[in-house]
N, C-alpha and C positions, 0 to 999 in steps of 0.2 A: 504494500500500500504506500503510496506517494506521501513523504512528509510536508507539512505546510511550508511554502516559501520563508526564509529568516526576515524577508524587509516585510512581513505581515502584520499592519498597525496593531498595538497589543492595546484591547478591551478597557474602557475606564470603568468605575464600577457600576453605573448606568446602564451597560453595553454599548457604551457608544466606545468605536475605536478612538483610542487616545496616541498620540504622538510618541512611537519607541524611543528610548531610553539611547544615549549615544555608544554606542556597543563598537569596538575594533572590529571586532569579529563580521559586524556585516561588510566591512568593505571587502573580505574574503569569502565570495560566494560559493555555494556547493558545486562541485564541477557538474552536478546533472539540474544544477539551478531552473540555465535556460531550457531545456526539455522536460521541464512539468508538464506546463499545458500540452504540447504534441502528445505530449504519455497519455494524460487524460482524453484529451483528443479522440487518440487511437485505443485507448480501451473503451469509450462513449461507443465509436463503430463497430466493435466488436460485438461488444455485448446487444446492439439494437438488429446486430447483422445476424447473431446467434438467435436472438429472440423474434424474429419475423415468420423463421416457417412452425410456429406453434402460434400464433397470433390466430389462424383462421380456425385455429377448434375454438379456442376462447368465442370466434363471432358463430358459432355455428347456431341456427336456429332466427339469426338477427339481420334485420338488413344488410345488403350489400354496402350498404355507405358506413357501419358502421364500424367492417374490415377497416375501412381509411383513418373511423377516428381510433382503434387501435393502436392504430401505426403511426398516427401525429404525437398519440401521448405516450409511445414507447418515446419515437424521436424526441419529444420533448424533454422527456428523464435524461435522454443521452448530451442532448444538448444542454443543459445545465450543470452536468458535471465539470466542464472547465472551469465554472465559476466559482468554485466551490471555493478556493483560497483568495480572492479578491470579496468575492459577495455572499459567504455561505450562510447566510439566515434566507436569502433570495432562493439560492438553488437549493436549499433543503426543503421550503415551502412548494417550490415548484415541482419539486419530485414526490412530496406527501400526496399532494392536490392531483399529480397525474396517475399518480398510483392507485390513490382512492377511487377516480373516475376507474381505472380498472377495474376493481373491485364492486364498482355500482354496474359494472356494466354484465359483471359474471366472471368475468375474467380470474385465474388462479393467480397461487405465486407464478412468478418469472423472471427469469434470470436476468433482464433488465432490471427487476428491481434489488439485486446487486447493491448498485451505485450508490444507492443511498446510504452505504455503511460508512463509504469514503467521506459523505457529503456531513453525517456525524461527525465524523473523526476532526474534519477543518475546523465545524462550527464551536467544539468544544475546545479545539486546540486558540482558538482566537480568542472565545469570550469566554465571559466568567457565568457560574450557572445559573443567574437571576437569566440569563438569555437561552445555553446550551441546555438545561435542562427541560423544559417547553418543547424544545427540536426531538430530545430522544423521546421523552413525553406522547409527542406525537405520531412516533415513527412505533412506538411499543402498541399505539391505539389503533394504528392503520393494519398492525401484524395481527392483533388479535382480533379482529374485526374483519381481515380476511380468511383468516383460517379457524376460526371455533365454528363457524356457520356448517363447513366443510369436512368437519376432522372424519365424518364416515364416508365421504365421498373421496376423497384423495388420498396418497400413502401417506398418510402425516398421523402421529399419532400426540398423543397432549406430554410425552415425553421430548418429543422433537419442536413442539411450538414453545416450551420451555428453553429446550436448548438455543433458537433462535432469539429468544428475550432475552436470556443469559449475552449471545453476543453482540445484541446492541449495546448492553451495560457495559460491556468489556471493551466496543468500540469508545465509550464517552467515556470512561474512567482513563481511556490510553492517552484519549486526546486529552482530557484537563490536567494528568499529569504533566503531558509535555508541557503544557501552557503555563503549568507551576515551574516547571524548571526554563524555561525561557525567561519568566519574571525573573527567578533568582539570578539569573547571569545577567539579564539587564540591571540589576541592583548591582551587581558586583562590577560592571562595566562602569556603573554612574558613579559609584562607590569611586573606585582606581581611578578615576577622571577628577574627584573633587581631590582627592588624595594627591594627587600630579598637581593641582591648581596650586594644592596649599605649600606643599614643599616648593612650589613656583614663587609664592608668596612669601616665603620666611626666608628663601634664597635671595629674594629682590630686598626683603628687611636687613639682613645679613651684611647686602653687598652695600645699603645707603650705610651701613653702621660702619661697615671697612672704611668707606669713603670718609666721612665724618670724620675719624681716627687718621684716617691720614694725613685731612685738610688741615685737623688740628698741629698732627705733629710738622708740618711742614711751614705753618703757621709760625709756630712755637721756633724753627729753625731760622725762617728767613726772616723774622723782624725782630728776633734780638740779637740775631748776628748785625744787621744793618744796622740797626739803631746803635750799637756798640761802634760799625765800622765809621758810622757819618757823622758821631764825637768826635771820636778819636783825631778822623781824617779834620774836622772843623778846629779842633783844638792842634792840629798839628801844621795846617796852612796860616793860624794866626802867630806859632812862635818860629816857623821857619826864618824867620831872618833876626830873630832877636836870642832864640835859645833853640841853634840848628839840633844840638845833639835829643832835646826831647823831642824834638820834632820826627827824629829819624828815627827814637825810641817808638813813638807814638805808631809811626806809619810800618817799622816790625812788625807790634802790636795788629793792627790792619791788616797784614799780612796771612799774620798766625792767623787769624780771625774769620778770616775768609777761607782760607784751607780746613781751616777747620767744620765749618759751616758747608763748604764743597763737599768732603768728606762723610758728611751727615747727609747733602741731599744723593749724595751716589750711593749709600749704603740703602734711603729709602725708594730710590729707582730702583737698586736690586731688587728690593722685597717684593715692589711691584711686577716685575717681569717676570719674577720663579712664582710658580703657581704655589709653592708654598711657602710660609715663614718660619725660619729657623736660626739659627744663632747669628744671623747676619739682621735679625728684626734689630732696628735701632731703639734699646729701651737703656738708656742714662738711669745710673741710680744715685744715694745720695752723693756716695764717693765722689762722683763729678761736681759737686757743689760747691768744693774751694776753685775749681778751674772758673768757674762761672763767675765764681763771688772776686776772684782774681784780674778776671774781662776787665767786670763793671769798677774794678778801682781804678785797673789801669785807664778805664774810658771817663775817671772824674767823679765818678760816686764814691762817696764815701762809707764803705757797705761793711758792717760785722756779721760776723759769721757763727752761730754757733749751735751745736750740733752735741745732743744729749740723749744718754740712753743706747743700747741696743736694738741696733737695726739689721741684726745680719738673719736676721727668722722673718723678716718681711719676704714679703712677694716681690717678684721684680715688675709687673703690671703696678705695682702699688707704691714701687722704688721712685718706678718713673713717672707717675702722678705728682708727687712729690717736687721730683726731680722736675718738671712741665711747669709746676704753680710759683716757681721760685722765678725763673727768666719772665714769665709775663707780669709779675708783679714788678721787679726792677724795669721793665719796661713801661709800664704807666707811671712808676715813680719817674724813671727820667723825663719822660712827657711833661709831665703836670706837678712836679715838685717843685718845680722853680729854682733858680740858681742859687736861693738863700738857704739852700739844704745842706745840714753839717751832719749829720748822722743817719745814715740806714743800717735798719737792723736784722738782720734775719734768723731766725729760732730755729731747730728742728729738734724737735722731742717726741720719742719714743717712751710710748708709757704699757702697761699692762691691756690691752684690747684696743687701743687706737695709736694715730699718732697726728702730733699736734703740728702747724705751721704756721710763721709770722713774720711776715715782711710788714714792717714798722718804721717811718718817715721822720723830720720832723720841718719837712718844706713844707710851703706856700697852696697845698693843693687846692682844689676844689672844694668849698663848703656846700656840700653836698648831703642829704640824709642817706646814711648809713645802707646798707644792702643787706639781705640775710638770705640764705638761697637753702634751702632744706632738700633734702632727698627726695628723688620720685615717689619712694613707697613713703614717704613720712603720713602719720596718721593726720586725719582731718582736722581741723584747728590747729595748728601749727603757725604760728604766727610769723609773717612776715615784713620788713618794711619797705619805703616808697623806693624808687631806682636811684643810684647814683647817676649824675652824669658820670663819672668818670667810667661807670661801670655801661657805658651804653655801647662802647665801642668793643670788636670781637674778642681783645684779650681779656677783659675779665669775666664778659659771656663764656669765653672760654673756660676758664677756672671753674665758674659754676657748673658747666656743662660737666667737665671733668670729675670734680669731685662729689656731684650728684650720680655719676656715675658708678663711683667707688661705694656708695650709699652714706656720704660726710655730709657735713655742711661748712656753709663757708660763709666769715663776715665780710664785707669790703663798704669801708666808707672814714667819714672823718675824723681822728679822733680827740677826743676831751680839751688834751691840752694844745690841739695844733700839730698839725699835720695830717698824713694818710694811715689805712691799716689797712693790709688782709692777713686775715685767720681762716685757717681751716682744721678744721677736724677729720682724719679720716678713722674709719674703725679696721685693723688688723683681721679680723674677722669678715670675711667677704661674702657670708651667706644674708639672705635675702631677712629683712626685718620679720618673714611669718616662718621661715626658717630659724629664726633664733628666739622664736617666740614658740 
């Protein structure tokens, strides 16, 4: 028996066909796909061709015309079996209705009426039983209604009209089965398809989050290198002709500064062009912190350095957090501390579950209200204050970005006695606040 075509629209719970489910698998058709219909086709002829020279005892006794309607509504049953997998509630009704007209007319069983077990088989394989069941329904009442009339006139006995009831049930239970397992592989089709979406989607979250990370560290590279080089270079064109030797000091300085800076951005092209990162990821820890705090003197800040505590159980992601919030904050201090600035100060303290940081001014900065930036997971009410300006521009967006990251917080604004501050907080502890809860 012919299975129903795979691109056969599958049943809503109405019966009305509803639109298949996006399946791989249909775009791989069965190799005998396109010869269904010929098949059906050619079994319709057969069986109308089989059943013609028994058609005139069925008219024995009846007019001559009505040998011909015989033979329309054999043709008719035969001609509706192609439809069976495009329209099979049509051609099951149309093969009840001509069968019955047999049956009214005197007519036995007959081997055209066959077809009608295939015409079962699509309608249940398509629809669900508020529909298919009606179809066999009707095809059990057209069997028993032509043969109990008959069971002493024909070789049939009520063991064998049993047996024929038996295979219509066992035609509609093969079809609703297959119709159950085509649902489930449409499920699992639609199923793999949102699955592909989403791993599409946390790949593309993934890849803006690399991006972000890069922007920042590239950030963090090329504008404290520059803002170092374009002191220095500034401070080193005004004493070239009055004090040549710091001048040539200065422009070393410049020198080291920019190879060094070169060397940062070719180690973060590396990381870019190998599909993967490994000890060539550019991640500075604190250790790099007197070279930094060393720049910015030589570039005219007057910067302390001081570093407390054990730090060698930190993470290196969390080294270079650290190690990132230090250069952007001497970066804003150089901006906006003004040239009356005699002391910067820089903290780092490692204590028992966090570690503390504080770049501390005491120039001319912006009197601004203070900034306080809390963690993405911090609980609701949380309090925070109005923006700095100084905080409007990407490095201390940066900072925040950063150390919200790390799940910290960070202050940045003016303080008490005159001048700038940022503090952060990070926690040593890098699981999620409902993870440590």
């Amino acid at each position: 028996m012919a299975r129903p075509a795979p691109d056969s629209p599958a049943p809503a719970g109405d019966g009305t066909p509803a639109a298949p489910a996006p399946d791989p698998a249909e775009a791989r058709p069965a190799p005998l796909a396109r010869f269904r219909i010929p098949i059906d086709i050619a079994v319709a002829v057969v069986a109308v061709v089989y059943t013609l020279p028994l058609l005139p005892a069925a008219a024995v006794g009846q007019p001559p015309i009505m040998l011909l309607v015989h033979v329309l509504l054999a043709a008719a049953i035969g001609a509706a079996l192609p439809f069976r997998r495009r329209h099979p509630v049509a051609a099951l009704a149309v093969m009840v209705i001509a069968m019955s007209a047999h049956a009214l007319l005197g007519a036995p069983l007959l081997p055209i009426d066959v077809l009608a077990l295939p015409a079962l088989y699509s309608l249940a394989a398509l629809y669900r039983p508020p529909v298919s069941v009606p179809g066999a329904a009707a095809l059990l009442t057209w069997l028993l209604a032509t043969t109990l009339p008959r069971l002493g006139d024909e070789h049939l006995n009520p063991g064998e009209v049993g047996l024929l009831c038996v295979v219509i049930a066992w035609v509609w239970t093969w079809g609703t089965l297959v119709r159950i397992r085509r649902a489930h592989l449409d499920e699992l089709g639609a199923r793999a398809l949102r699955l592909e979406r989403e791993q599409h989607a946390l790949a593309e979250a993934a890849a803006a989050e690399e991006r972000a990370r890069i922007a920042r560290e590239m950030h963090d590279i090329v504008s404290h290198s520059l803002s170092v080089v374009v002191v220095m270079s500034e401070g080193a064109a005004a004493t070239v002709d009055t004090a040549p030797e710091r001048a040539r000091e200065a422009m070393l300085r410049v020198r080291d500064t920019g190879r060094s800076a070169l060397a940062d951005m070719r180690t973060m092209l590396g990381v870019l062009r190998s599909p993967e990162t490994g000890p060539h990821d550019p991640q500075p820890g604190i250790d790099r912190l007197p070279e930094l705090v060393a720049e910015s003197r030589a570039a005219g800040l007057p910067v302390q350095l001081t570093v407390d505590g054990d730090h060698a159980a930190l993470s290196t992601g969390l080294e270079a957090t650290v190690y990132r919030i230090v250069p952007e904050a001497l970066t804003n201090t150089r901006r906006h501390a003004g040239p009356e600035v005699g002391r910067v100060e820089v903290a780092v303290r490692t204590d028992p579950g966090s570690v503390r940081v504080r770049i501390a001014d005491d120039g001319q900065g912006p009197a601004t209200a203070p900034t306080t930036a809390a963690p993405a997971s911090a609980p609701a009410g949380t309090s925070t204050a109005g923006t700095s300006a100084a905080g409007n521009g990407f490095g201390l967006r940066g900072i925040r970005e950063r150390v919200a990251a790390s799940g910290g917080i960070v202050h940045a604004g003016p303080r008490p006695g005159g001048g700038f501050e940022v503090a952060a907080e990070l926690p040593t502890d890098t699981r999620t606040e409902g993870e440590r809860t």
